[in-house]
C-alpha positions in Angstrom: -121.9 -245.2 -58.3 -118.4 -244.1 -58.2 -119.0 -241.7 -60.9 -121.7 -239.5 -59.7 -119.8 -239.3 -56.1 -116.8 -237.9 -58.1 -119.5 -235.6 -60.0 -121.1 -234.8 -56.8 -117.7 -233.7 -55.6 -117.1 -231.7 -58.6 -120.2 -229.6 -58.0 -119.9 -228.9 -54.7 -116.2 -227.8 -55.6 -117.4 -225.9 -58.8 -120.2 -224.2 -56.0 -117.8 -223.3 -53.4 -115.5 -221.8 -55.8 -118.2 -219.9 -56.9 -119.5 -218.9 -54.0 -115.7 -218.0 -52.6 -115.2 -215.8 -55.7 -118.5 -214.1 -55.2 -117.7 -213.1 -51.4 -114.2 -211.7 -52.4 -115.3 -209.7 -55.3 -118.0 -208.7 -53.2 -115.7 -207.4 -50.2 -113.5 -205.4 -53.2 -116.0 -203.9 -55.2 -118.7 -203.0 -52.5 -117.3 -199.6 -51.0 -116.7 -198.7 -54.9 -120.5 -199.6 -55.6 -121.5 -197.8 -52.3 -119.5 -194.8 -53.5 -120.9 -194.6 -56.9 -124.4 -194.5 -55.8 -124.2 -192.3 -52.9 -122.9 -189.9 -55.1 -126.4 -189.6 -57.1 -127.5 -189.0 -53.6 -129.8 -186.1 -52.6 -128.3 -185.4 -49.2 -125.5 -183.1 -48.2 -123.9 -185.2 -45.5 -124.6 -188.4 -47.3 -125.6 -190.3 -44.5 -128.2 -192.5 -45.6 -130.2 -192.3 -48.8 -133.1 -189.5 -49.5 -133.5 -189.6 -53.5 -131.7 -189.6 -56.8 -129.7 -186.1 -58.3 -127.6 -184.8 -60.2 -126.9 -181.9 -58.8 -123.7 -182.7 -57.7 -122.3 -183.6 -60.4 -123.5 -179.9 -61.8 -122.0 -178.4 -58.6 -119.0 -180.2 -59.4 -118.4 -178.2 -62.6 -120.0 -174.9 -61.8 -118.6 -173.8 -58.5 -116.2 -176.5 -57.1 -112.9 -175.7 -56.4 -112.1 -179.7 -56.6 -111.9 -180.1 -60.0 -108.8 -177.6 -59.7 -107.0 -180.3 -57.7 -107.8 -183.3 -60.0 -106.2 -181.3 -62.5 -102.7 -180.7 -60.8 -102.7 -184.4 -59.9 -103.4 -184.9 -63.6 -100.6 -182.6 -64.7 -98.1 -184.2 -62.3 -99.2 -187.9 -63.3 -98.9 -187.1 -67.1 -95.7 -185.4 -66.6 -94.0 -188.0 -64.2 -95.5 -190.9 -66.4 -93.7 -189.2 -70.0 -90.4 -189.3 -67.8 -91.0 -192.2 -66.1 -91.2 -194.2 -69.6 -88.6 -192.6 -71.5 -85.9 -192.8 -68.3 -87.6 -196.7 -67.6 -87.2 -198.2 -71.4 -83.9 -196.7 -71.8 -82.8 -198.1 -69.1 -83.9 -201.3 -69.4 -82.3 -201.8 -72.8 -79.4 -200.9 -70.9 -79.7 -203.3 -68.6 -80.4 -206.2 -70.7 -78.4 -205.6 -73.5 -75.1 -204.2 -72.3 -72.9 -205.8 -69.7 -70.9 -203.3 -67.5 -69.7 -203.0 -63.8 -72.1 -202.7 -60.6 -74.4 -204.0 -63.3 -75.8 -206.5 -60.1 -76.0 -203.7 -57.7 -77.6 -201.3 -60.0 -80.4 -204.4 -60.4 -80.5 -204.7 -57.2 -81.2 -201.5 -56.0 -84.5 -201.0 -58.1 -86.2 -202.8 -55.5 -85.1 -199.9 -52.8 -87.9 -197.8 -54.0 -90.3 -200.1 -54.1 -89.9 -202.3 -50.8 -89.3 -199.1 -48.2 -92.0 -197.7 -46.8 -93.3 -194.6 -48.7 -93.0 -192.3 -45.3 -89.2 -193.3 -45.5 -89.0 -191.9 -49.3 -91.0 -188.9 -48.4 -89.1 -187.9 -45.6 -85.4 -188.5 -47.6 -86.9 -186.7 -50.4 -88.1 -183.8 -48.2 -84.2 -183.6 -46.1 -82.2 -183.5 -50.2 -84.7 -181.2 -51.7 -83.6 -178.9 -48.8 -80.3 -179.6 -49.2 -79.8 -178.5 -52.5 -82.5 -175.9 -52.3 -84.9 -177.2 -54.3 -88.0 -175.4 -53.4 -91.5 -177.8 -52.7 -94.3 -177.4 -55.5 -95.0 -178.8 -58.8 -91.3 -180.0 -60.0 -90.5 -181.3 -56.6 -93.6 -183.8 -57.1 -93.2 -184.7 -60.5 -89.4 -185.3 -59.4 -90.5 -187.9 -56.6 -93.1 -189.2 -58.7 -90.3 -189.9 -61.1 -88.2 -191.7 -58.6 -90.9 -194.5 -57.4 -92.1 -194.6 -60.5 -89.0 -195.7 -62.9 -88.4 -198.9 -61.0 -92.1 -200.5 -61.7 -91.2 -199.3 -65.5 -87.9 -201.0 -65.6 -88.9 -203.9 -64.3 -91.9 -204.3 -66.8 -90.0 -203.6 -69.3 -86.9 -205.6 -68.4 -89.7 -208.5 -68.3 -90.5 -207.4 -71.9 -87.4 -207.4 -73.3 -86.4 -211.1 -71.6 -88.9 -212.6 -73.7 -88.5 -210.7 -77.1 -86.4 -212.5 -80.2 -83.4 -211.1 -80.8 -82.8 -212.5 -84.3 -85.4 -210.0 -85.8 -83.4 -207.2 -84.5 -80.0 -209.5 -86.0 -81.5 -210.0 -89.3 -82.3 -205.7 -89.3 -78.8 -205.0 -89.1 -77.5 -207.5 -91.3 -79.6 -206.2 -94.1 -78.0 -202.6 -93.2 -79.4 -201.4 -90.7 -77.3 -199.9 -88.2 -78.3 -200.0 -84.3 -80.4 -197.0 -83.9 -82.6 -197.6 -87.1 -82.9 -200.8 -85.8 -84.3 -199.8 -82.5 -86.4 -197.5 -83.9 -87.5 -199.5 -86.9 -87.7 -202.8 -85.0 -87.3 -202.7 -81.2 -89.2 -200.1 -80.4 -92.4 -201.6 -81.6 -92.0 -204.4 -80.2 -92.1 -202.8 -76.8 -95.0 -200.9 -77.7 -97.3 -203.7 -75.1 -94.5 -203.2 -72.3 -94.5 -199.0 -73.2 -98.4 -198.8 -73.0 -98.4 -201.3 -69.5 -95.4 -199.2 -67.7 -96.9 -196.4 -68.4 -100.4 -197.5 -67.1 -98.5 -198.1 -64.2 -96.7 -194.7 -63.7 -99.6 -192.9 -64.3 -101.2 -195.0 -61.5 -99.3 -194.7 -59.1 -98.8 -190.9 -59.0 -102.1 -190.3 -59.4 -103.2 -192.3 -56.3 -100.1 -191.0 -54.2 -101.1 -189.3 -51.0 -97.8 -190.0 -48.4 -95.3 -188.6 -50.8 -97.0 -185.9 -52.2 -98.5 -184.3 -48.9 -94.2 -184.3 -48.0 -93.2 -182.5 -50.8 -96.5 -180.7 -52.3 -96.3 -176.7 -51.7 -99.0 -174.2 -50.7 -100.1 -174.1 -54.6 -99.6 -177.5 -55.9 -101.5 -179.8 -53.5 -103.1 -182.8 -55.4 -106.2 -184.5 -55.4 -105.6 -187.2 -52.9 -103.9 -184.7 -51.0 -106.7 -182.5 -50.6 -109.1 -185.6 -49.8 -106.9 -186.4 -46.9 -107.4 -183.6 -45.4 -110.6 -183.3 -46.0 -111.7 -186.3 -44.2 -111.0 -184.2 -40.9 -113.9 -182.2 -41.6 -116.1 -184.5 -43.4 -116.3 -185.0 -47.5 -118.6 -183.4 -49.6 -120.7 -185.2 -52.5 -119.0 -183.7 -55.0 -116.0 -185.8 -54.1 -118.0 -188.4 -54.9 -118.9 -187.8 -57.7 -115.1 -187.0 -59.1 -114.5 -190.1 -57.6 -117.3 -191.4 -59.6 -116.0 -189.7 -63.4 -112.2 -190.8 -62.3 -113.6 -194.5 -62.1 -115.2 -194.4 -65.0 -112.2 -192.8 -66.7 -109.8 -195.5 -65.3 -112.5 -198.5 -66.8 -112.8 -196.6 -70.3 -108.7 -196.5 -70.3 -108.4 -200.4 -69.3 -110.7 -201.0 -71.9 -108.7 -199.1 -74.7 -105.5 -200.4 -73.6 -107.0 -203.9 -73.6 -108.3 -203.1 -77.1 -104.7 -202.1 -78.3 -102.7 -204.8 -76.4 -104.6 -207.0 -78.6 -104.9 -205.3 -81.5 -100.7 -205.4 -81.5 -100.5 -208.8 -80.8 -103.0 -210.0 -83.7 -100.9 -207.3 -85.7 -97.6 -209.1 -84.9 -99.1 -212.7 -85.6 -100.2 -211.7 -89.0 -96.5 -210.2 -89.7 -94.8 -213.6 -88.3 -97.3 -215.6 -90.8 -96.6 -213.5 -93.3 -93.0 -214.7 -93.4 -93.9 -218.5 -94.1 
């Protein structure tokens, strides 16, 4: 008797989780759903649904001046996510390996461009780019990109290097060698997971940056986001659907591949370790 009141209570647990994880996923993924269909939608002002095209998406390509945004956004993400990951690894080694002054205060102060509001960073960035003259367009983005971006990198990879063994990288220079073969040879690839996840990051978060960017963009350099805000004033067209649409898809198909390498390095470095014993 006991027994199938404690099963009882296990599936009415089992059910509510279920049905709890269903609402939430629901409440997340139902605009994006929403979205994606409306955007096959054969109404201009994509109100409620008349039939199933394509033509936006042909639009979209032919004579849409959109697609010109998405590609400065792109330029600026790829460019602040390359400097983001070089500037972020480095440092982190830094930070782990070597021991110098302020060393607490410079890990301290990571978290200033991550806690403060983004208005805050937009508005300091916009008062020193004046300052020393710096005039707004494409560098001035891919420089604040840079500067909200480096932190998350840091502290991925800082997390990365914490957990790594550092008698590998001993047992490199004691068979000669010295440290920058070794980092090269040894430690680099063994950051390749924490490389590939910072820089998923980067590229995330400049990509989808609106409040920054509308501070700092110029007349010729206004991103995608950018030009959505702005937009919504006036009322969005399907075509921004449909980018949205391709952009989704493109962000799934890179989880995927990045999934696909994270474990396709981690098998790599189990077979290595067994290959020692």
């Amino acid at each position: 008797m006991a027994s199938r009141k404690r099963e009882r209570r296990r599936f009415l647990g089992r059910t509510v989780s279920n049905v709890y994880a269903v609402l939430v996923y629901a409440f997340i993924y139902t605009p994006i759903a929403v979205m994606v269909a409306f955007s096959f939608n054969d109404q201009k002002m994509n109100y409620y649904w008349v039939g199933f095209t394509t033509r936006w998406y042909e639009k979209l390509f032919t004579d849409s001046s959109i697609v010109e945004y998405l590609w400065n956004s792109l330029y600026i993400a790829v460019m602040a996510t390359v400097f983001s990951v070089v500037i972020g690894t480095i440092g982190a080694v830094g930070l782990i390996r070597f021991e110098f002054r302020l060393k607490k205060l410079v890990n301290n102060s990571l978290y200033i461009p991550i806690v403060i509001p983004e208005i805050v960073l937009g508005m300091a960035l916009l008062m020193l780019y004046e300052v020393i003259r710096l005039p707004l367009g494409f560098t001035a983005i891919i420089l604040a990109h840079i500067t909200f971006c480096v932190p998350f990198v840091i502290i991925i990879m800082r997390g990365r290097l914490a957990g790594m063994d550092l008698s590998v990288e001993e047992a490199s220079m004691d068979l000669g060698a010295n440290m920058l073969v070794t980092f090269f040879r040894v430690t680099l690839p063994m950051l390749i997971p924490g490389i590939l996840s910072g820089a998923f990051m980067s590229f995330t978060l400049s990509i989808d940056d609106v409040i920054i960017s509308n501070f700092v963009a110029g007349p010729y350099s206004t991103t995608f986001p950018v030009k959505i805000l702005s937009l919504v004033k006036t009322g969005l067209s399907p075509e921004v659907n449909a980018l949205t649409t391709i952009m989704i898809a493109v962000i799934l198909l890179g989880l995927m591949v990045n999934s696909a390498v994270q474990a396709f390095l981690k098998k790599r470095s189990l077979t290595h370790i067994k290959s020692y014993f």
